[in-house]
C-alpha positions as CSV (number, residue, x, y, z in Angstrom):
1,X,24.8,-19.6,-6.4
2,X,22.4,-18.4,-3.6
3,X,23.9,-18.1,-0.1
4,X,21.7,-17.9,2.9
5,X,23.0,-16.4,6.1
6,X,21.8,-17.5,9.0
7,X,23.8,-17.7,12.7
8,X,24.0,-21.3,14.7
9,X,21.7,-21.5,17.5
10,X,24.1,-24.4,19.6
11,X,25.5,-21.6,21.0
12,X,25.2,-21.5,24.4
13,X,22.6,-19.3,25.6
14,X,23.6,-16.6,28.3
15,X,20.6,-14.3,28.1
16,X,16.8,-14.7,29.2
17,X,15.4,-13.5,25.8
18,X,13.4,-15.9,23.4
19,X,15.8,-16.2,20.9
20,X,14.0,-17.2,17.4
21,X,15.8,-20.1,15.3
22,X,18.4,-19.0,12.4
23,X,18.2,-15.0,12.6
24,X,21.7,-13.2,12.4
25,X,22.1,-10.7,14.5
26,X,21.4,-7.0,13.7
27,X,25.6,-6.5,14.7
28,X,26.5,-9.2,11.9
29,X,24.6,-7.7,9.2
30,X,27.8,-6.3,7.6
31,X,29.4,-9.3,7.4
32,X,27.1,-10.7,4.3
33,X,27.7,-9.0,1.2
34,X,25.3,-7.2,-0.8
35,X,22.2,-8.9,-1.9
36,X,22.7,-11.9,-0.2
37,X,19.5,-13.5,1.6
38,X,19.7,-13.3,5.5
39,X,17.1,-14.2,8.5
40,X,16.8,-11.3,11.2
41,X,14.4,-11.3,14.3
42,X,13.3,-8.5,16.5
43,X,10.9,-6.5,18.4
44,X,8.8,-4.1,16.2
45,X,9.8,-0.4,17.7
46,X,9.0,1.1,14.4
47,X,6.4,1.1,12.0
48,X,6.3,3.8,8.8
49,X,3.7,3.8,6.1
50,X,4.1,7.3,4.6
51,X,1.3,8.4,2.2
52,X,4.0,9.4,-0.5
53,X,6.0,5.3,-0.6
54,X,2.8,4.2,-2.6
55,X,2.3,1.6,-0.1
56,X,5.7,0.8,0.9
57,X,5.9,-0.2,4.4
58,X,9.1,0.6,6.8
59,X,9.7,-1.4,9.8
60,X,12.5,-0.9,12.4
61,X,13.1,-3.9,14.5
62,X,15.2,-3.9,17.2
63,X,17.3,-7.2,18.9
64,X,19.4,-7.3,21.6
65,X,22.8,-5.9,19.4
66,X,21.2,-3.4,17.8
67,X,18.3,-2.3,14.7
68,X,17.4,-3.5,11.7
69,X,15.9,-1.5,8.6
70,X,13.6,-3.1,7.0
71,X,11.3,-2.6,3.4
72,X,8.3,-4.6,2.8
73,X,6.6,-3.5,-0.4
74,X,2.9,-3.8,-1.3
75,X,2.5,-6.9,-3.0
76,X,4.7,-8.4,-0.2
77,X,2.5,-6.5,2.4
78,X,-0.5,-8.0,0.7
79,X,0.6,-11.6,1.5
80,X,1.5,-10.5,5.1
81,X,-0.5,-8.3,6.3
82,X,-1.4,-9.8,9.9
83,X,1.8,-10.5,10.6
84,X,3.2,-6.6,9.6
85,X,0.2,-5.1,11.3
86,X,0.2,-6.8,14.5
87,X,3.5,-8.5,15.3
88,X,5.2,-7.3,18.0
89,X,8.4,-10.3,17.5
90,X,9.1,-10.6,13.8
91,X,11.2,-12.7,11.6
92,X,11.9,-11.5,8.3
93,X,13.7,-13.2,5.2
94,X,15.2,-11.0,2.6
95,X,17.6,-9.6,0.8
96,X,20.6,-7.2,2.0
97,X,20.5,-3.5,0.3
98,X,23.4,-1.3,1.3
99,X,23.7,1.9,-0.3
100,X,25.8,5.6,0.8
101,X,26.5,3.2,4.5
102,X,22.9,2.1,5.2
103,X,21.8,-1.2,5.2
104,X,18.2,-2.4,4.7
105,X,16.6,-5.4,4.2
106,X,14.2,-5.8,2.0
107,X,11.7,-8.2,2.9
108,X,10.7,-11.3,1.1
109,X,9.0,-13.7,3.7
110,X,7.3,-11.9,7.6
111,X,6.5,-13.8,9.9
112,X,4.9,-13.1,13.2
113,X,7.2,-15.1,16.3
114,X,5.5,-12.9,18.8
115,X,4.2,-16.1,20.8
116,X,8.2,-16.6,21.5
117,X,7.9,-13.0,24.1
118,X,5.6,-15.5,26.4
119,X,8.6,-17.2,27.3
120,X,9.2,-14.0,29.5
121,X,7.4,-14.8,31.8
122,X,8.2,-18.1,32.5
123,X,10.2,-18.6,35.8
124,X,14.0,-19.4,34.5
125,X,14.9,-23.0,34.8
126,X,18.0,-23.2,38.1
């Protein structure tokens, strides 16, 4: 059976930040167990492609709880490319990895949500 994390966006909103549709939080990421697929969302504060991961690709992103690790290996890479290289908002869909007390995620689906930082800079609604 294949669970799929995600956190309920009726709640009400008390910050001014675009909040992107079914991410969980970079605070609730211990609360799905190993392996299991989750949907995270954050600004891109970090991006690693050291010349010794044979084209791995690591990616911080940061929301408004806290950081999220996250993997994207080549082939994955391949199929986003755009949105790894240039997003500044991502959402990614993977899989948990916790090992020795770190968590990761290790991507399965990127996608670039940066359009949703526009909202910014739109007057807030009285």
């Amino acid at each position: 059976m294949q669970m799929f994390y995600i956190c309920s966006m009726n709640a009400p909103i008390t910050s001014t930040w675009p909040k992107p549709p079914a991410a969980l939080t970079a605070a609730r990421l211990g609360e799905p167990p190993n392996g299991a697929r989750v949907t995270v969302a954050g600004l891109v504060i970090l991006r690693q492609r050291p010349g010794t991961a044979k084209g791995v690709i690591f990616l911080t992103l940061e929301d408004e709880t806290g950081v999220v690790n996250v993997i994207v290996w080549r082939k994955l890479y391949d199929a986003f490319r755009r949105a790894v290289i240039a997003g500044r908002l991502l959402r990614v869909t993977g899989r948990i990895q916790r090992e020795n007390n770190v968590t990761h995620l290790i991507a399965e689906r990127v996608e670039d949500v940066s359009p949703m930082l526009d909202s910014l800079l739109l007057p807030p609604e009285s």
